[in-house]
N, C-alpha and C positions, 0 to 999 in steps of 0.2 A: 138832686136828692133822690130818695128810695118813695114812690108812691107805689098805690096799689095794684097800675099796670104792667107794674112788675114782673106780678105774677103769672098771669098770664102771657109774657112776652117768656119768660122762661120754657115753658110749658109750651108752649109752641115752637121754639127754637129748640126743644130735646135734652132738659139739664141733665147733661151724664152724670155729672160728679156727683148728686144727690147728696151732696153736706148740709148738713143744718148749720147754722149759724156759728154755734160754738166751736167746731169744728174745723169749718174755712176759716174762722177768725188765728186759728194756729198756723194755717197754712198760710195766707195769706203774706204776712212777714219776710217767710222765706222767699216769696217769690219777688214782693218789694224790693228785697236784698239786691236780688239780681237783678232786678230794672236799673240799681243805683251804681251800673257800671262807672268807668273812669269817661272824665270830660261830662261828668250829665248833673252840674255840681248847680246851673242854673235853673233845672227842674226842682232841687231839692226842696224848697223854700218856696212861700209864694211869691208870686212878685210883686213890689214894692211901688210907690208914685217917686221914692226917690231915684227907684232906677229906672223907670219906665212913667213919667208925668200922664202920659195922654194912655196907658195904658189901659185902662178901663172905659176911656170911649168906647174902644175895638170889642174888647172882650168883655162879657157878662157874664161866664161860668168860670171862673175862675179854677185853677187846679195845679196842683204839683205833686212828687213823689211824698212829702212829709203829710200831709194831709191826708191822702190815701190810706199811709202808714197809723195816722190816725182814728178816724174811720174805721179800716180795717180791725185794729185792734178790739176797737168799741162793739165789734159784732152785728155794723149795721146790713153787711149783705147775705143773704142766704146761700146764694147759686154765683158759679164765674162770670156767668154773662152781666151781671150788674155790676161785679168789679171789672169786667174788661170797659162794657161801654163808659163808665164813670172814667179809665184811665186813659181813653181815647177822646178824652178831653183836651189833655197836655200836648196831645200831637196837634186835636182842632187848631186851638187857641195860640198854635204858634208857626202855624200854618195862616192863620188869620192878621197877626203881627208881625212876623218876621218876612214872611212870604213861601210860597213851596220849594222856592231853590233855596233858602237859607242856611248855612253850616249847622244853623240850631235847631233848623226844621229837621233835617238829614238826621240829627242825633237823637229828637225826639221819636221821630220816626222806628230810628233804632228800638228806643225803649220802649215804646208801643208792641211792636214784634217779637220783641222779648218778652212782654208780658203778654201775648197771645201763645207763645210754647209756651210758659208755664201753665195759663189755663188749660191746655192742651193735656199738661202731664197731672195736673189736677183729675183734671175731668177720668183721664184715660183710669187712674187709680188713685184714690184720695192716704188710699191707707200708704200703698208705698210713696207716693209725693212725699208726706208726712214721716216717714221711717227713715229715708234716704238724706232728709233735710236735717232731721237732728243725728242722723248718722252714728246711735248705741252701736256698743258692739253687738255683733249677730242680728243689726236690724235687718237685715237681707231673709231671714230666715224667718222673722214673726210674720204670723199669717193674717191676710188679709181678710176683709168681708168678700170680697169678690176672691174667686175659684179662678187661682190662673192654671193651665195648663200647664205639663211639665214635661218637655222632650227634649231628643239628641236634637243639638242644629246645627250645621256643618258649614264652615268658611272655607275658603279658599289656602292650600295652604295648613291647613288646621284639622285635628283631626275630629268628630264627632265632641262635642260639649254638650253638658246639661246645663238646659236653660228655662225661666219661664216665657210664657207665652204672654205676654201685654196686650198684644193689639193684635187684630187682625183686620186685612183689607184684600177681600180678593184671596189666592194664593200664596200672597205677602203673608208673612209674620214679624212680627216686633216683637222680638223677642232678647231678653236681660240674661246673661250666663250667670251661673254659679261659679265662684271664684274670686276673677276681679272684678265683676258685674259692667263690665261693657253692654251697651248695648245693640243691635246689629237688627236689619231688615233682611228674612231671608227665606226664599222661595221654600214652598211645604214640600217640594220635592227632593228638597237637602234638608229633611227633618225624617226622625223616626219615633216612635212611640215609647215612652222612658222606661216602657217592659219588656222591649229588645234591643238586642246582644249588636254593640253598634262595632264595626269593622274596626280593625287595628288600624293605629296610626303612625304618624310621625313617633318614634320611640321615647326620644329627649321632652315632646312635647305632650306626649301621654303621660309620662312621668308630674307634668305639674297639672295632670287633670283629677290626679289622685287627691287632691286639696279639694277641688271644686264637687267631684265628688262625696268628700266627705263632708259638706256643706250642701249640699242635698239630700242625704241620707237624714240629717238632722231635718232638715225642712219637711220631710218625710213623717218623720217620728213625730212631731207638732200638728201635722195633718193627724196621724194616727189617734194623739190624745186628744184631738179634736171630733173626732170620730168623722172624719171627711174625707179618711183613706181606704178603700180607691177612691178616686176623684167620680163625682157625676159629670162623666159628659155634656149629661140631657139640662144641665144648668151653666153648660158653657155661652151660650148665647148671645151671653153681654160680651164675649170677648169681640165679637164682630162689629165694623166699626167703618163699613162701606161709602159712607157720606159723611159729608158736613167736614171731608179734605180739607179745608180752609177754615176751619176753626166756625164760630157763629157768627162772630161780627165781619164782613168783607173789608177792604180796604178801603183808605179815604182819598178821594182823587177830585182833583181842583179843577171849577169851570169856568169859565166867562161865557158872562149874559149880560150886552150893553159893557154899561160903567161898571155895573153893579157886580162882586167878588163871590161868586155863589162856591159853599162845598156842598158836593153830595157824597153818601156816601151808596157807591154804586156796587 
């Protein structure tokens, strides 16, 4: 359940995503969705004494994806970290039943880690999680709370794109094009500054940059009536994002002590 040291565990672990209640409670869903990949059809539900008798010997926290989806809806968490550790449950508890080699351990496991990327894509932008999840048209272009940056970034292959800038670690950028919104990891030394003149390229494939361009020019214009064009720099700072790699919560990994089945989580 949600007590009060909550709050204080959030606030120590760093809550990026800074949603309030009402907010995550939209998000939430979406990222539900994607934990309910195929084969994960025993999470969904809780489980039963018909189908597991001695199941509640083992386990006293009981948990699945529908209850979450519950929950969730209801607006009981503030910040990712209470829904990750609550859904880090489903992987405990079946880890504790089934065993750590179990085909349903493996799968929970899955869905654990998939619900750690999406806290991830949460945390990193709640406004785009949230645009890109209900997917309007021209959601790419409404503007967020947070000030993302906006440059050329260059693949391999490819010639110069305008992209936002997501994330940053180091040199690295995470940065989403304009266009078909791929997203791409890519050294700041193949990025230029979106108010210079970036080299010619591939000719065929300049050709379909003129779309992507014209989808930041509008993204531009939204800045403008916003009155946030040019961008500040000096309020880029949240794009940095040099720790906490590995999301808040670490992995769960199984020990033996005696008889006794201990998990820590290390």
């Amino acid at each position: 359940g949600i007590n009060a040291e909550y709050g204080d565990d959030c606030k120590k672990q760093g809550d990026k995503s800074k949603c309030c209640r009402v907010n995550l409670a939209k998000m939430l869903p979406h990222a539900i969705d994607r934990m309910c990949s195929k084969d994960t059809e025993a999470f969904q539900q809780p489980v039963t004494l018909e189908v597991a008798p001695n199941y509640f010997a083992f386990v006293h926290y009981p948990m699945d994806l529908g209850t979450l989806r519950q929950k969730a809806k209801a607006g009981l968490w503030s910040c990712t970290h209470q829904f990750l550790d609550e859904a880090r449950w489903i992987l405990h508890n079946c880890i504790i039943f089934n065993g750590g080699k179990s085909k349903l351990t493996a799968l929970a496991r899955t869905v654990y880690n998939v619900c750690k990327h999406e806290m991830g894509e949460i945390d990193m932008c709640p406004d785009c999680y949230l645009n890109s999840s209900i997917a309007e048209k021209d959601w790419f272009i409404k503007l967020c709370k947070k000030t993302h940056r906006l440059v050329w970034a260059k693949l391999r292959g490819f010639p110069f794109w305008p992209a936002k800038v997501l994330q940053r670690k180091g040199p690295q950028m995470n940065v989403q094009f304009f266009g078909q919104h791929e997203r791409a990891w890519v050294h700041e030394s193949n990025t230029l500054g979106i108010g210079e003149e970036p080299p010619a390229g591939n000719r065929n494939k300049e050709a379909n940059r003129q779309h992507a361009e014209e989808e930041m020019n509008k993204y531009v214009e939204n800045l403008k009536r916003a009155g946030r064009w040019p961008i500040d720099m000096s309020k880029l700072k949240e794009e940095r994002d040099d720790d906490d790699d590995d999301m808040m919560i670490p992995p769960m990994t199984e020990k033996k002590k005696k008889k006794d089945r201990v998990f820590n989580i290390t």
